[in-house]
C-alpha positions, 0 to 999 in steps of 0.5 A: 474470500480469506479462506480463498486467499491466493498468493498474490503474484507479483506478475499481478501486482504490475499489471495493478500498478500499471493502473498508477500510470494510466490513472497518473496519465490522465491527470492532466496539466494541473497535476503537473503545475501543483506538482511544481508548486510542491518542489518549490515550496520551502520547508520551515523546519524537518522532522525526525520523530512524528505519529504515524498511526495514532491521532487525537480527535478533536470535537467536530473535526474529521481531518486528522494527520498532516501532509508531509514531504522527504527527499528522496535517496538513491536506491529508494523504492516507493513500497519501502517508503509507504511501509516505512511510513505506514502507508499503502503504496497507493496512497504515495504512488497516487500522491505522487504522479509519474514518479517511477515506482520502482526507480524513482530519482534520488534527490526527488522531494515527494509528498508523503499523504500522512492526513485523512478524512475518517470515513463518514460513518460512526466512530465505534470499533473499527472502520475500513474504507475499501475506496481509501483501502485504509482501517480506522480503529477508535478508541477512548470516550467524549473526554479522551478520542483517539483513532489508530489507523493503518494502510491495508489490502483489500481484494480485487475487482473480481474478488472483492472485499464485502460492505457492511456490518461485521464483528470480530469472531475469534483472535488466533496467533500464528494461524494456520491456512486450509487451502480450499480446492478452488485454489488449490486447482487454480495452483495446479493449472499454473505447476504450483500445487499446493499442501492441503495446509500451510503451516505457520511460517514464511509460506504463510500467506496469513502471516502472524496474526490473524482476526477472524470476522463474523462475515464467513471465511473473511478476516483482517490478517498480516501478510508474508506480501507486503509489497502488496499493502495499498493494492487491491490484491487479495480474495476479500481479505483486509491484510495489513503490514505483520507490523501494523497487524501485531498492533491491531491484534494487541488492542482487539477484543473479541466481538469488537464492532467492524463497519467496512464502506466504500467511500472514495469521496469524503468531505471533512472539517479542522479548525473551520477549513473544508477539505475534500478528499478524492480517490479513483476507483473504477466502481459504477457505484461511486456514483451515489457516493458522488452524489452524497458529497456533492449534496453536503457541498450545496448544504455549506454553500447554502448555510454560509450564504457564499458561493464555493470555488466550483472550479476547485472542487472540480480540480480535486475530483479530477486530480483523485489524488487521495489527499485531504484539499482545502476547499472552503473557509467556513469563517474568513481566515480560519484555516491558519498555517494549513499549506505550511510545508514540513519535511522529513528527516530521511531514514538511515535504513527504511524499516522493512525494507529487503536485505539483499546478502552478499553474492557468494561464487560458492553458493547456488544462484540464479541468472533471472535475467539479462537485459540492456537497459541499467534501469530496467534491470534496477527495476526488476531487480526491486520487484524480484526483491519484493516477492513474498517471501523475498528472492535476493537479487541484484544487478551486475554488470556484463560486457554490453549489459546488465544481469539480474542475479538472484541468490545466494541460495543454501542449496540446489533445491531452494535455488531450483525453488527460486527459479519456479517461483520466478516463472510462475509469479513474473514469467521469467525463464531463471537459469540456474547458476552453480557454485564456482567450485562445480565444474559441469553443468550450469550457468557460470556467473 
């Protein structure tokens, strides 16, 4: 539940995305020829300006957005690239198979799943797909429609974020967070005790905003995490970037209607084209929700009098590569330009991406590691970067191997700080490094 909200751990968040590899592993063959498909595909033209988060609906569609694709550049990490373009790290990771999360190749051209199926269920107020871990909010009437969407966290398979009917209680700016004792003990069991309360700040595990639903102790909240977006990782909570969840907060009235499903299969219609859309889940109940998708198929093959392309369908299910696929054309030749490739002008800077400060030898740091891999010690040094609230940290290179250095810390104590924080979010033993100009104790950079 969001008043049981834990700080998620990034040792958390590896062995979540260590799911990305096993899911990606067993994709087969297929994924890898379509895969090959994509890199061969010539883009018509690039983009640089285009709508991330809102989309007009048109009348008896359910497909809004479009796929797109962007090269990537050295020093890239896939969670910059899913905040940058308002994404979950789910979707692209998932997009993409065996592309390296935190070091993935420069100059590698990925697929960016900026198209979704809206959850099947009535488009009023807002809808969050669990499965697709992703809030749909409508606006607008029969003349104007219009959906805002944006990426969410939701909780985990322990802690999972409830289904059903819900309504937005109470707004509040800059909330405050009441640690409950069950948290609170699971903190001092790990060395980490906790305040009785988390006042507004970096620490703040609710960031800025937060709406509170009419479920108890459950709410749609930004995050000092978001590296943690597109996972499930929270105790229940729907948290969203600090960006995304301004947004959402700005066109909220109170009372406003939530509908939370769980719809990992979801079937969707544009401009007489059928899409299928799959996500893996490891949820017994998917079953049912299996079996919906698989009546609505047998009902358009027989209303069309044409037999579906049962081995495709079977390839999508497979593949759960969480993007819309045609599947069917209700009328011959109505899915006019729907594989055309668009690609996308590749950032200066990705937004939210951490700023890493220059290393001072006047300054406190941290030796958080030494290890002899160059692209291991690149990795590390991301996800350190990627802790919430940031650590700073880099690679420098010694004699036979390579050092990740975190800092540089104002003081003693944020330092110290730091390598707490290390060992209990990523079980790394830090060492504390002083200013260049003390002469005793500490490691020397």
């Amino acid at each position: 539940m969001c008043r049981k909200i834990e700080l998620i751990s990034l040792s958390t968040t590896l062995r979540l995305l260590a799911l990305f590899v096993v899911i990606s592993s067993l994709q087969g063959c297929t994924t890898m020829t379509r895969a090959h498909e994509e890199e061969q595909l010539i883009p018509k033209y690039v983009e640089d300006n285009f709508e991330r988060n809102e989309f007009a609906i048109v009348k008896g569609d359910d497909v809004i957005g479009r796929l797109r694709f962007i090269t990537l550049e050295k020093g890239d990490t896939l969670p910059d690239i899913a905040r940058h373009f308002s994404l979950g790290l789910n979707g692209v990771a998932a997009a993409n198979p065996g592309v390296d999360i935190w070091v993935p190749q420069g100059g590698k051209r990925i697929m960016l799943p900026l198209s979704f199926i809206l959850p099947d269920a009535p488009k009023k107020g807002i809808v969050i797909n669990l499965a697709t871990m992703r809030l749909f909010q409508f606006k607008g009437d029969r003349e104007s429609f219009s959906v805002l969407t944006y990426p969410a966290g939701v909780g985990t398979e322990e802690r999972p974020t409830p289904t059903g009917q819900m309504r937005v209680e109470r707004k509040v700016t800059r909330p405050t967070w009441y640690v409950p004792a069950s948290i609170a003990k699971a903190h001092l069991k790990k060395g980490d005790p906790l305040p009785a309360a988390v006042l507004p700040g970096p620490l703040n595990p609710l960031g800025e905003y937060a709406l509170y639903l009419s479920a108890p102790s459950y709410l749609i909240h930004g995050t000092n995490k978001p590296a943690s977006i597109g996972l499930r990782a929270s105790n229940g909570c729907i948290r969203l970037y600090p960006e995304s969840v301004k947004k959402l907060y700005e066109n909220t009235p109170v009372k406003t209607a939530v509908s939370i499903v769980n719809q990992p299969y979801l079937l969707g219609q544009r401009d007489g084209v059928v899409y299928l859309e799959v996500h893996a889940s490891t949820d017994d109940s998917d079953t049912a929700e299996f079996d919906k998708v698989y009546a609505k198929l047998k009902t358009i093959e027989k209303e069309s009098g044409r037999t579906l392309d049962w081995s495709k369908v079977k390839n999508v299910i497979a593949e759960a590569r969480g993007i819309p696929v045609p599947i069917y054309e209700i009328m011959q030749g109505s899915g006019k330009g729907i594989t055309d490739p668009v690609d996308v002008k590749h950032p200066r800077k990705l937004y939210g991406s951490p700023e890493i400060p220059e290393l001072k030898t006047d300054a406190w740091s941290v030796l958080a590691a030494d290890v002899r891999d160059e692209t291991d010690a690149v990795r590390l040094a991301a996800i350190i970067n990627h802790q919430g609230p940031q650590i700073p940290a880099r690679v420098m290179a010694k004699n036979d191997s390579y050092r990740v250095i975190a800092g540089p810390f104002n003081d003693i104590r944020e330092a110290k700080d730091a390598i707490k924080r290390l060992k209990i979010d990523l079980e790394l033993n830090g060492t504390l490094i002083e200013p260049i100009t003390r002469e005793k104790g500490g490691e020397k950079l």
